[in-house]
TORKOL-4160 file (C-alpha; in steps of 0.2 Angstrom, whole numbers, padded with zeros to 4 digits, m for minus):
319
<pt num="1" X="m0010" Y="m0113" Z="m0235"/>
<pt num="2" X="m0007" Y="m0096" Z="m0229"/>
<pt num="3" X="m0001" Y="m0082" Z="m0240"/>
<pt num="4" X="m0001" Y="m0064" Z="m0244"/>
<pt num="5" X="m0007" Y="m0057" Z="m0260"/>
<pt num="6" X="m0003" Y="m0039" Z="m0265"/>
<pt num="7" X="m0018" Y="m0027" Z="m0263"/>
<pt num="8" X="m0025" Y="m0019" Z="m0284"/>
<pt num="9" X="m0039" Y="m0010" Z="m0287"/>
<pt num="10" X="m0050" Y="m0024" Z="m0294"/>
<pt num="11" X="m0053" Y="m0030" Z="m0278"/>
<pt num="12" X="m0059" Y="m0013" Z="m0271"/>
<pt num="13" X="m0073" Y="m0022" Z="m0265"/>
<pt num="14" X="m0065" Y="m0037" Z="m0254"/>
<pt num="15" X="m0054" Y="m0021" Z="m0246"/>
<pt num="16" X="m0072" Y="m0013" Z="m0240"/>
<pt num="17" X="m0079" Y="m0029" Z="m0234"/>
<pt num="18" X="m0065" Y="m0034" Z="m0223"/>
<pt num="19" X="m0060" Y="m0014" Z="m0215"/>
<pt num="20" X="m0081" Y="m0011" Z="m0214"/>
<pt num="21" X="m0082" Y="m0028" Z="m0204"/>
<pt num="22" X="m0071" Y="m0019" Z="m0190"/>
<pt num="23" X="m0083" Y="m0008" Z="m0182"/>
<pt num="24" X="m0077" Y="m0006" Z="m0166"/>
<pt num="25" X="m0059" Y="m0001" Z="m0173"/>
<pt num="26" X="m0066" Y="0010" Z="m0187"/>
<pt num="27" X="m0076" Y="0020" Z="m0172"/>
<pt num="28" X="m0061" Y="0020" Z="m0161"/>
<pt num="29" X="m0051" Y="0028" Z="m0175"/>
<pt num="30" X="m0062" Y="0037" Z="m0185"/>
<pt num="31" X="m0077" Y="0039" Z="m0173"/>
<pt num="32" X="m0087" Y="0029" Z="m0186"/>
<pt num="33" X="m0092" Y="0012" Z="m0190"/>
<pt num="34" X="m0089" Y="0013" Z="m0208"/>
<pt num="35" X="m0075" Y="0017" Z="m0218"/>
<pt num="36" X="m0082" Y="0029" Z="m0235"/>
<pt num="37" X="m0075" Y="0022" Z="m0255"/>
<pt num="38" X="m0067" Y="0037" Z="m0253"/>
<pt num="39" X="m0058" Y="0036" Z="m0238"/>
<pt num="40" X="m0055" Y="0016" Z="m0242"/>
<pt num="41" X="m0047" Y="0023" Z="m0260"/>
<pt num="42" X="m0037" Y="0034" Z="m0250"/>
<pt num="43" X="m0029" Y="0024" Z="m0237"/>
<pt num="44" X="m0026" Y="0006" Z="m0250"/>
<pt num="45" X="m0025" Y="0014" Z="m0266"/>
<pt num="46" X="m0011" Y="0027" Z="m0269"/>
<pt num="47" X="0006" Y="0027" Z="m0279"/>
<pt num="48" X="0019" Y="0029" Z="m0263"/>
<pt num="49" X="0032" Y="0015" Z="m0266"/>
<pt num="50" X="0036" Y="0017" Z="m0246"/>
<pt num="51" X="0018" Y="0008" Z="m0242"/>
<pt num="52" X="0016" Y="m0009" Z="m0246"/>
<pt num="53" X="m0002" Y="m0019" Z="m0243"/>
<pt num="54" X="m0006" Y="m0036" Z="m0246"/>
<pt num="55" X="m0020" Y="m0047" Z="m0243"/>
<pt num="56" X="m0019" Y="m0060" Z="m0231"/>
<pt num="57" X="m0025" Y="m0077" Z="m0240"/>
<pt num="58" X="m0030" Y="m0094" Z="m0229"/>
<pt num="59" X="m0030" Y="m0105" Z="m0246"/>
<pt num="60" X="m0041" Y="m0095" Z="m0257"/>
<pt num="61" X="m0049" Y="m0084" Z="m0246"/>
<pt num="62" X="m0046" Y="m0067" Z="m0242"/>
<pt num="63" X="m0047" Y="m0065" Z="m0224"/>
<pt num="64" X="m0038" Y="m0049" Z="m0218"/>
<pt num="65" X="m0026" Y="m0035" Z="m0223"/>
<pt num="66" X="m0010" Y="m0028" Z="m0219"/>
<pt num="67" X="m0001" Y="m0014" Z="m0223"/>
<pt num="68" X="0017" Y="m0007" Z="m0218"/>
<pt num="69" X="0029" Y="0007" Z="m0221"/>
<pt num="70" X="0047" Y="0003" Z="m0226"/>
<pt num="71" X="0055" Y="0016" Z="m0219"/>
<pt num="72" X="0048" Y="0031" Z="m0208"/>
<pt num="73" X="0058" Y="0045" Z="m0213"/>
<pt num="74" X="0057" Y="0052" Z="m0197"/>
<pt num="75" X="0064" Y="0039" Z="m0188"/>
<pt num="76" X="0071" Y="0027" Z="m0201"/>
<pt num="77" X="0061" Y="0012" Z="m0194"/>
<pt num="78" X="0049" Y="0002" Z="m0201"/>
<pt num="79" X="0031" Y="0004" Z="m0196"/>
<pt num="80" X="0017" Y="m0009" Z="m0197"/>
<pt num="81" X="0002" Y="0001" Z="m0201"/>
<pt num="82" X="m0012" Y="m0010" Z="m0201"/>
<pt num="83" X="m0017" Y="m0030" Z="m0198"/>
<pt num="84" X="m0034" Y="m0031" Z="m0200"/>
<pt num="85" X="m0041" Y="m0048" Z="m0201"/>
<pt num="86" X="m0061" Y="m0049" Z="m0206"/>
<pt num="87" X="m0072" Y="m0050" Z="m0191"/>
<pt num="88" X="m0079" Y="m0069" Z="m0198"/>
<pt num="89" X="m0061" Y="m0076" Z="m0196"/>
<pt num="90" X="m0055" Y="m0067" Z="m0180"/>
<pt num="91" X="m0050" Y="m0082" Z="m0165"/>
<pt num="92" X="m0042" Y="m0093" Z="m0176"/>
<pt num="93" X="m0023" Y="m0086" Z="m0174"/>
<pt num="94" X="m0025" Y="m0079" Z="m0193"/>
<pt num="95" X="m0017" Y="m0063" Z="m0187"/>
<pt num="96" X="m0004" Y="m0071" Z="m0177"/>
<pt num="97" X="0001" Y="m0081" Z="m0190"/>
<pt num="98" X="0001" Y="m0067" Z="m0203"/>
<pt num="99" X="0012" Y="m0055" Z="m0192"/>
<pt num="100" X="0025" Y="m0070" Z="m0189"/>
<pt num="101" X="0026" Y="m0071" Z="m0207"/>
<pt num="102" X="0028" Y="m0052" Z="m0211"/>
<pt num="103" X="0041" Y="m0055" Z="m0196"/>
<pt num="104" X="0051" Y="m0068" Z="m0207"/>
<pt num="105" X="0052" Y="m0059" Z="m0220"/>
<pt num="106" X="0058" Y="m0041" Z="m0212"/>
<pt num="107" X="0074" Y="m0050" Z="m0206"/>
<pt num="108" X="0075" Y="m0059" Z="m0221"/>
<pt num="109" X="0076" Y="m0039" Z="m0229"/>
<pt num="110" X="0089" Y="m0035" Z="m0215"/>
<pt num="111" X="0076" Y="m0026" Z="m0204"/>
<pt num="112" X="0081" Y="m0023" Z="m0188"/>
<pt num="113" X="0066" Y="m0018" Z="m0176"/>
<pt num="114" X="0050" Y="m0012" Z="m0182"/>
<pt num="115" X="0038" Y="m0002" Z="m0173"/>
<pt num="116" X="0017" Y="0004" Z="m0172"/>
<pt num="117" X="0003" Y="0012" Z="m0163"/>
<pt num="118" X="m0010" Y="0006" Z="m0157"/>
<pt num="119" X="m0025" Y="0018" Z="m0151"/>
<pt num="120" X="m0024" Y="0020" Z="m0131"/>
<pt num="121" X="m0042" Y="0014" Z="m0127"/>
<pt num="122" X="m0040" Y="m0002" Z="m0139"/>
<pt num="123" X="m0033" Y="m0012" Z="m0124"/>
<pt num="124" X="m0036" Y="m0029" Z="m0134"/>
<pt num="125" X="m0025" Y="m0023" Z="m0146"/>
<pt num="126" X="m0012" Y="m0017" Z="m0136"/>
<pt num="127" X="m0011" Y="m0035" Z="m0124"/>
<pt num="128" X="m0010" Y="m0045" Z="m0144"/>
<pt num="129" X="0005" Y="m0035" Z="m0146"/>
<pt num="130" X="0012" Y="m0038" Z="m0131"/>
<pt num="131" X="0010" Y="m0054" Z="m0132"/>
<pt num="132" X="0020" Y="m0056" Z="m0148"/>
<pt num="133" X="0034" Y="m0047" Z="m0141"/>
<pt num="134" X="0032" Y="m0028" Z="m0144"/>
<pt num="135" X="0036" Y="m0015" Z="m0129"/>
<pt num="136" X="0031" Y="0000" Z="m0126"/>
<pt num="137" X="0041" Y="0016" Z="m0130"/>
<pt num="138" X="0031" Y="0034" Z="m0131"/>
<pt num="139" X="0013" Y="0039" Z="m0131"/>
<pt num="140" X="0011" Y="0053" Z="m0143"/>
<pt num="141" X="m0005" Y="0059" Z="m0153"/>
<pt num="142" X="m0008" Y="0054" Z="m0171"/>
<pt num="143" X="m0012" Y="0064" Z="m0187"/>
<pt num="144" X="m0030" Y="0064" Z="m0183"/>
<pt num="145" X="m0027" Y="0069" Z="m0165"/>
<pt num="146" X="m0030" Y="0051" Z="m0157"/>
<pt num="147" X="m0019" Y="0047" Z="m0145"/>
<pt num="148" X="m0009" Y="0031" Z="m0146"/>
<pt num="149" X="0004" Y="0021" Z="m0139"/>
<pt num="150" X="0019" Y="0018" Z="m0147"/>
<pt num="151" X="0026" Y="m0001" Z="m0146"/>
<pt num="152" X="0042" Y="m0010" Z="m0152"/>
<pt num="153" X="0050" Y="m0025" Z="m0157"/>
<pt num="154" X="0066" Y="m0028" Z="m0160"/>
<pt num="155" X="0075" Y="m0043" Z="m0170"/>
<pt num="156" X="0094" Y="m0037" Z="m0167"/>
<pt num="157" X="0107" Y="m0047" Z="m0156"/>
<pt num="158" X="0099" Y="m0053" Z="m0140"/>
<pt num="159" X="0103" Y="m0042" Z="m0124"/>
<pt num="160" X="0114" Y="m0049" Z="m0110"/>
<pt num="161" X="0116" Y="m0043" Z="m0091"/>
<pt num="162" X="0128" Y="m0044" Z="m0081"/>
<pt num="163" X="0138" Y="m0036" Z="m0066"/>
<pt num="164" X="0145" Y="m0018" Z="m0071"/>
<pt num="165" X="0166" Y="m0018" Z="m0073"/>
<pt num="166" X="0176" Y="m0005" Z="m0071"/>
<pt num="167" X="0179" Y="m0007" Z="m0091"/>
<pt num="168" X="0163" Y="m0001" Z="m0094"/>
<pt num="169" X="0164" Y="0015" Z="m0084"/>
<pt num="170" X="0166" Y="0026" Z="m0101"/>
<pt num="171" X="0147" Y="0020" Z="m0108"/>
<pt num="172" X="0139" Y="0022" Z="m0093"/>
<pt num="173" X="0146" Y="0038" Z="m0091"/>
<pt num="174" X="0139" Y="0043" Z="m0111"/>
<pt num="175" X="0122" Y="0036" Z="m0105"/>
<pt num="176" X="0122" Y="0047" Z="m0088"/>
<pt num="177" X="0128" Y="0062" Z="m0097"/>
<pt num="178" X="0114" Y="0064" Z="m0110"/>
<pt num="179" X="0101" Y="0060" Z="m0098"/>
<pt num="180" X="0110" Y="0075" Z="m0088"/>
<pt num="181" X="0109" Y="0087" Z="m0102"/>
<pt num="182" X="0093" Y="0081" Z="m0110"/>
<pt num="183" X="0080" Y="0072" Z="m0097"/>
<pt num="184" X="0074" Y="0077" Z="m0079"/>
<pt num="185" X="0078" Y="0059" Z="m0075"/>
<pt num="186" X="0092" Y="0064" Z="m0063"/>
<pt num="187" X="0094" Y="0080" Z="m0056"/>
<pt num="188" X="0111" Y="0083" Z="m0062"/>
<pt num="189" X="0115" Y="0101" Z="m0071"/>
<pt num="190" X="0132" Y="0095" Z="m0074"/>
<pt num="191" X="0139" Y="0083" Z="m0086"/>
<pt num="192" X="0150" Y="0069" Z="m0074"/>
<pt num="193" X="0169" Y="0066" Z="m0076"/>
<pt num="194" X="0178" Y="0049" Z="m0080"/>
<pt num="195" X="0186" Y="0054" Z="m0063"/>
<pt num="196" X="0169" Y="0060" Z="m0054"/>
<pt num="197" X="0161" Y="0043" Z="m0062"/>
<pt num="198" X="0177" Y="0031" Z="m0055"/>
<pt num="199" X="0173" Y="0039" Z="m0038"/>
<pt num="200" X="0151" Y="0034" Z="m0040"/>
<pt num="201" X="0157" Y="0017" Z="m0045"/>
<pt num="202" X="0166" Y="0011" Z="m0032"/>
<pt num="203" X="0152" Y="0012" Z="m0018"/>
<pt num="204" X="0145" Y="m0003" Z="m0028"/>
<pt num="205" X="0148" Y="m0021" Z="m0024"/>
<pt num="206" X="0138" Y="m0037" Z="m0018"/>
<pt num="207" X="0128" Y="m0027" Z="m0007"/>
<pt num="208" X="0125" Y="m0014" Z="m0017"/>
<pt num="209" X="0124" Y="m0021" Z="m0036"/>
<pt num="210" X="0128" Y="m0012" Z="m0052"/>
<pt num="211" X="0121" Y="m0020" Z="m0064"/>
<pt num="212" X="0123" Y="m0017" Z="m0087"/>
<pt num="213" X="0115" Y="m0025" Z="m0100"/>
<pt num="214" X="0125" Y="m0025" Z="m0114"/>
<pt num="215" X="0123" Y="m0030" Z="m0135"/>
<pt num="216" X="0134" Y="m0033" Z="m0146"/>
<pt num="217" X="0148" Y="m0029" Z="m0134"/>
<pt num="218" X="0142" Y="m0011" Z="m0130"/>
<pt num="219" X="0134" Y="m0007" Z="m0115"/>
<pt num="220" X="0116" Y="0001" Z="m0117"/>
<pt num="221" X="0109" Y="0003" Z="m0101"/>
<pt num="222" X="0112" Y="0001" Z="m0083"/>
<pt num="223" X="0101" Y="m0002" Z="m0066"/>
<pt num="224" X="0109" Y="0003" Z="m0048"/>
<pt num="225" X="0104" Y="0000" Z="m0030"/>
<pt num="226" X="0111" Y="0012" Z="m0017"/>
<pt num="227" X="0108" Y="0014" Z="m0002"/>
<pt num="228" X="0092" Y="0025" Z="0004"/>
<pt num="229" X="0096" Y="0032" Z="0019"/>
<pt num="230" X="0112" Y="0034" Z="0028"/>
<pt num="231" X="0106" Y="0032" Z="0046"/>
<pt num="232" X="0105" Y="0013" Z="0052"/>
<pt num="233" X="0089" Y="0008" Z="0052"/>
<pt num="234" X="0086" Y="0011" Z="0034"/>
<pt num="235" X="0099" Y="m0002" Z="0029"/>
<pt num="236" X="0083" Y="m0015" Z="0022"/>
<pt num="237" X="0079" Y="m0002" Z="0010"/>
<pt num="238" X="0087" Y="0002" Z="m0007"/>
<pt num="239" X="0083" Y="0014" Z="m0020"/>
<pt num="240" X="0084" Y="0009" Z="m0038"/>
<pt num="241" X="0090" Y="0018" Z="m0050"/>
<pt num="242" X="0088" Y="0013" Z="m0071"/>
<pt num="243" X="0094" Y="0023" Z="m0085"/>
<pt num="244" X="0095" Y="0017" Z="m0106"/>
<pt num="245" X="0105" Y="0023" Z="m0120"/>
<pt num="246" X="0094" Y="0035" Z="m0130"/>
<pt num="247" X="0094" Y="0023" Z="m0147"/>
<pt num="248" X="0090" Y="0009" Z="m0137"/>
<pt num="249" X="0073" Y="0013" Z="m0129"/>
<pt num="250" X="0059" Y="0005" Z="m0132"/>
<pt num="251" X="0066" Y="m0010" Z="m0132"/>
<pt num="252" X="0061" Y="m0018" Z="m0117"/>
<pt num="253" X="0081" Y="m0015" Z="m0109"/>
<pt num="254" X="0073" Y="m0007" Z="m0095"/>
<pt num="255" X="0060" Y="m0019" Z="m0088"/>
<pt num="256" X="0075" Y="m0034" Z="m0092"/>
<pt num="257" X="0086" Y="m0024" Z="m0080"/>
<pt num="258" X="0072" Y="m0020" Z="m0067"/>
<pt num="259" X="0068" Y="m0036" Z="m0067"/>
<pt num="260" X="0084" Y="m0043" Z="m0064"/>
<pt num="261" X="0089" Y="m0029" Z="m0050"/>
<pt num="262" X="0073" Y="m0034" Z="m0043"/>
<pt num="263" X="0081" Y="m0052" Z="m0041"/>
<pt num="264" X="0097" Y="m0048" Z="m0034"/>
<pt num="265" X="0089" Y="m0036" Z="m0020"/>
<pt num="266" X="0078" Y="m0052" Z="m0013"/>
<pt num="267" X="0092" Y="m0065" Z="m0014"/>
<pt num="268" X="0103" Y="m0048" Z="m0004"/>
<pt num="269" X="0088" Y="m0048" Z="0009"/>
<pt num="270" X="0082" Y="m0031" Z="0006"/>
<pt num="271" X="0063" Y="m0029" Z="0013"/>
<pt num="272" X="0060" Y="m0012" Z="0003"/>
<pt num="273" X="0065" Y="m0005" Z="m0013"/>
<pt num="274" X="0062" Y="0016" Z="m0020"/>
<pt num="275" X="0061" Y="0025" Z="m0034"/>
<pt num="276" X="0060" Y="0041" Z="m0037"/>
<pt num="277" X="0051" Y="0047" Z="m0052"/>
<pt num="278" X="0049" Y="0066" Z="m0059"/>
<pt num="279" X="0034" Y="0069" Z="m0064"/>
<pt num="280" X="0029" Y="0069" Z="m0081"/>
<pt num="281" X="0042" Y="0054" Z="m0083"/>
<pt num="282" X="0025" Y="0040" Z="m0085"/>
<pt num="283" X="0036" Y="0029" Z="m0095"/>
<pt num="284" X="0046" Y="0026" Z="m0080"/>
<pt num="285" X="0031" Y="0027" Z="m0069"/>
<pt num="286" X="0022" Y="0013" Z="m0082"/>
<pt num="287" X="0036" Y="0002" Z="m0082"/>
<pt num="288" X="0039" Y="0003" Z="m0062"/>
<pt num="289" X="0019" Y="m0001" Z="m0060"/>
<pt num="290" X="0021" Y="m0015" Z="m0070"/>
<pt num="291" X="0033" Y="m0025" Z="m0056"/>
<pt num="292" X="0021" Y="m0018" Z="m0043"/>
<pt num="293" X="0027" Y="m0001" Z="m0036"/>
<pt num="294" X="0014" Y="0008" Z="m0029"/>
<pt num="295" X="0012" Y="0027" Z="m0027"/>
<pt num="296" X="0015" Y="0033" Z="m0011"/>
<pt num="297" X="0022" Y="0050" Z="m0008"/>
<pt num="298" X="0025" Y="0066" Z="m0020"/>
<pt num="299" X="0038" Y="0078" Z="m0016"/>
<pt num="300" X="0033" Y="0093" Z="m0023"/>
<pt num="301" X="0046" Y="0108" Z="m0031"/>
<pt num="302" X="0060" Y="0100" Z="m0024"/>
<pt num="303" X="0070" Y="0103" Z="m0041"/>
<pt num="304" X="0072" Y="0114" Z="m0053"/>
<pt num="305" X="0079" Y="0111" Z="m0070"/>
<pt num="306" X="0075" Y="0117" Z="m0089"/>
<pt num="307" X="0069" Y="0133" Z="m0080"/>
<pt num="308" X="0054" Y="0126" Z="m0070"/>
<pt num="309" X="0051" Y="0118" Z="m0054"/>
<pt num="310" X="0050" Y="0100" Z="m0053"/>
<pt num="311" X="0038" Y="0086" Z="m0043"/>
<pt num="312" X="0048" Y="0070" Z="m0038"/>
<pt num="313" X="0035" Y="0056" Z="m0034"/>
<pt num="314" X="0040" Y="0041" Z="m0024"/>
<pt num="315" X="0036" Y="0023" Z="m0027"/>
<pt num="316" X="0038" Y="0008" Z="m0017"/>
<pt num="317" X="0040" Y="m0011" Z="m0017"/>
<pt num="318" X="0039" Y="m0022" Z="m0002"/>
<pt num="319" X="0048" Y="m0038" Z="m0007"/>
């Protein structure tokens, strides 16, 4: 029987025992093998009724630890802080099991998505995660100056994709707009028009598709293939274009879409699709290497927006 079992101080020591069996993760975050009573007091023991912690139980032993936040005030999301399982039990699916529980019981609670870090080195950790459906979002630098990856699952209404409409000119015109105003994802200065928006929508068809995903009846991103190059003989190559609405990144919309516009440029006969990146964007560059673009070409100063010059660097997939 697996079960969890809130965390109290009389069993101070079983909490030392399993965190202290983790070596490897105690040095990657702390730079030391071992955690101090102190710092085990610290991080288990404390009055904030925001943090839950529980044991993880296989019948009556205690075989890990997890610990959550129920609401980041910062982002209003729920953040899974720690599953620990003791090294003695780890590669018998005890923390697969356990996060599928915690999972059941978030949605039970109403939770819609809930997010983590996982240190940037701790590649194991980060392909366990992955695996259990969590995506990618930001890399920022933690408390202690470590910097992690930011993941993301999210248990809302599932994402469908489908061919743009003329109906849904007004949300893909929201979501262009704020990355005008607020990215270097597109080069614009200028928020578009309905009017100027109808125009750009028109050039798209069978050969060149427009493609939305959409949830709950809102659109909340969208994925393009124009044309390259005007002059003939670039007519086998398209250039992709992807962009999400701001609350629904991290999410995994994008890689659906890519994915998807991917398809639809091999069964229209393209041979070669581009994208073009500016630099500092490695979310987009991460998420373009993972369908197998390749670097091939950086354009240096060839923009300038939020009073700097900007790089654009070119990638390429040969279908």
């Amino acid at each position: 029987m697996f079960t969890f079992e809130p965390v109290t101080e009389e069993y101070f020591e079983v909490v030392k025992e399993i965190v202290n069996s983790n070596d490897v993760y105690n040095t990657l975050e702390n730079g030391c093998g071992f955690r101090t009573n102190d710092e085990i007091q610290e991080e288990f023991f404390h009055n904030d009724n925001n943090r839950v912690t529980y044991f993880i139980k296989a019948d009556e032993t205690y075989v890990g630890l997890v610990e959550y936040m129920k609401r980041n005030e910062k982002d209003g999301c729920t953040w899974l802080g720690l599953l620990m399982i003791h090294r003695d039990y780890q590669g018998y699916g005890y923390g697969t099991n356990a996060y599928y529980m915690l999972e059941d019981m978030w949605k039970q609670q109403g939770v819609s998505s809930v997010r983590l870090a996982v240190i940037r080195e701790h590649e194991q950790a980060k392909r366990f995660w992955e695996r259990l459906g969590f995506s990618f979002y930001a890399q920022k630098q933690s408390t202690r100056g470590i910097t992690v990856d930011c993941l993301e699952k999210s248990f809302s209404a599932p994402v469908v994709l489908r061919r743009g409409e003329e109906r849904d000119i007004q949300e893909i015109t929201n979501i262009y707009n704020d990355a005008v105003l607020h990215t270097t994802a597109t080069f614009d200065l200028g928020v578009k028009s309905i009017e100027e928006r109808m125009i750009w929508f028109s050039k798209y068809n069978d050969r060149y598709p427009l493609l939305v995903a959409e949830r709950l009846g809102n659109v909340i991103g969208y994925a393009c293939l124009s044309p390259f190059r005007e002059k003939e003989a670039y007519k086998q190559t398209v250039e992709i274009s992807v962009y999400v609405h701001k609350e629904a990144r991290g999410m995994g919309v994008a890689k659906q879409l890519v994915a998807r516009i991917i398809d639809m440029a091999k069964e229209a006969g393209y041979h070669v699709i581009m994208a073009g990146i500016t630099k500092g964007n490695d979310a987009s560059v991460r998420l373009h290497e993972q369908f197998g673009f390749t670097h091939v070409g950086t354009f240096r100063e060839v923009g300038y927006k939020f009073g700097k010059w900007q790089d654009v660097m070119f990638y390429e997939l040969l279908l």
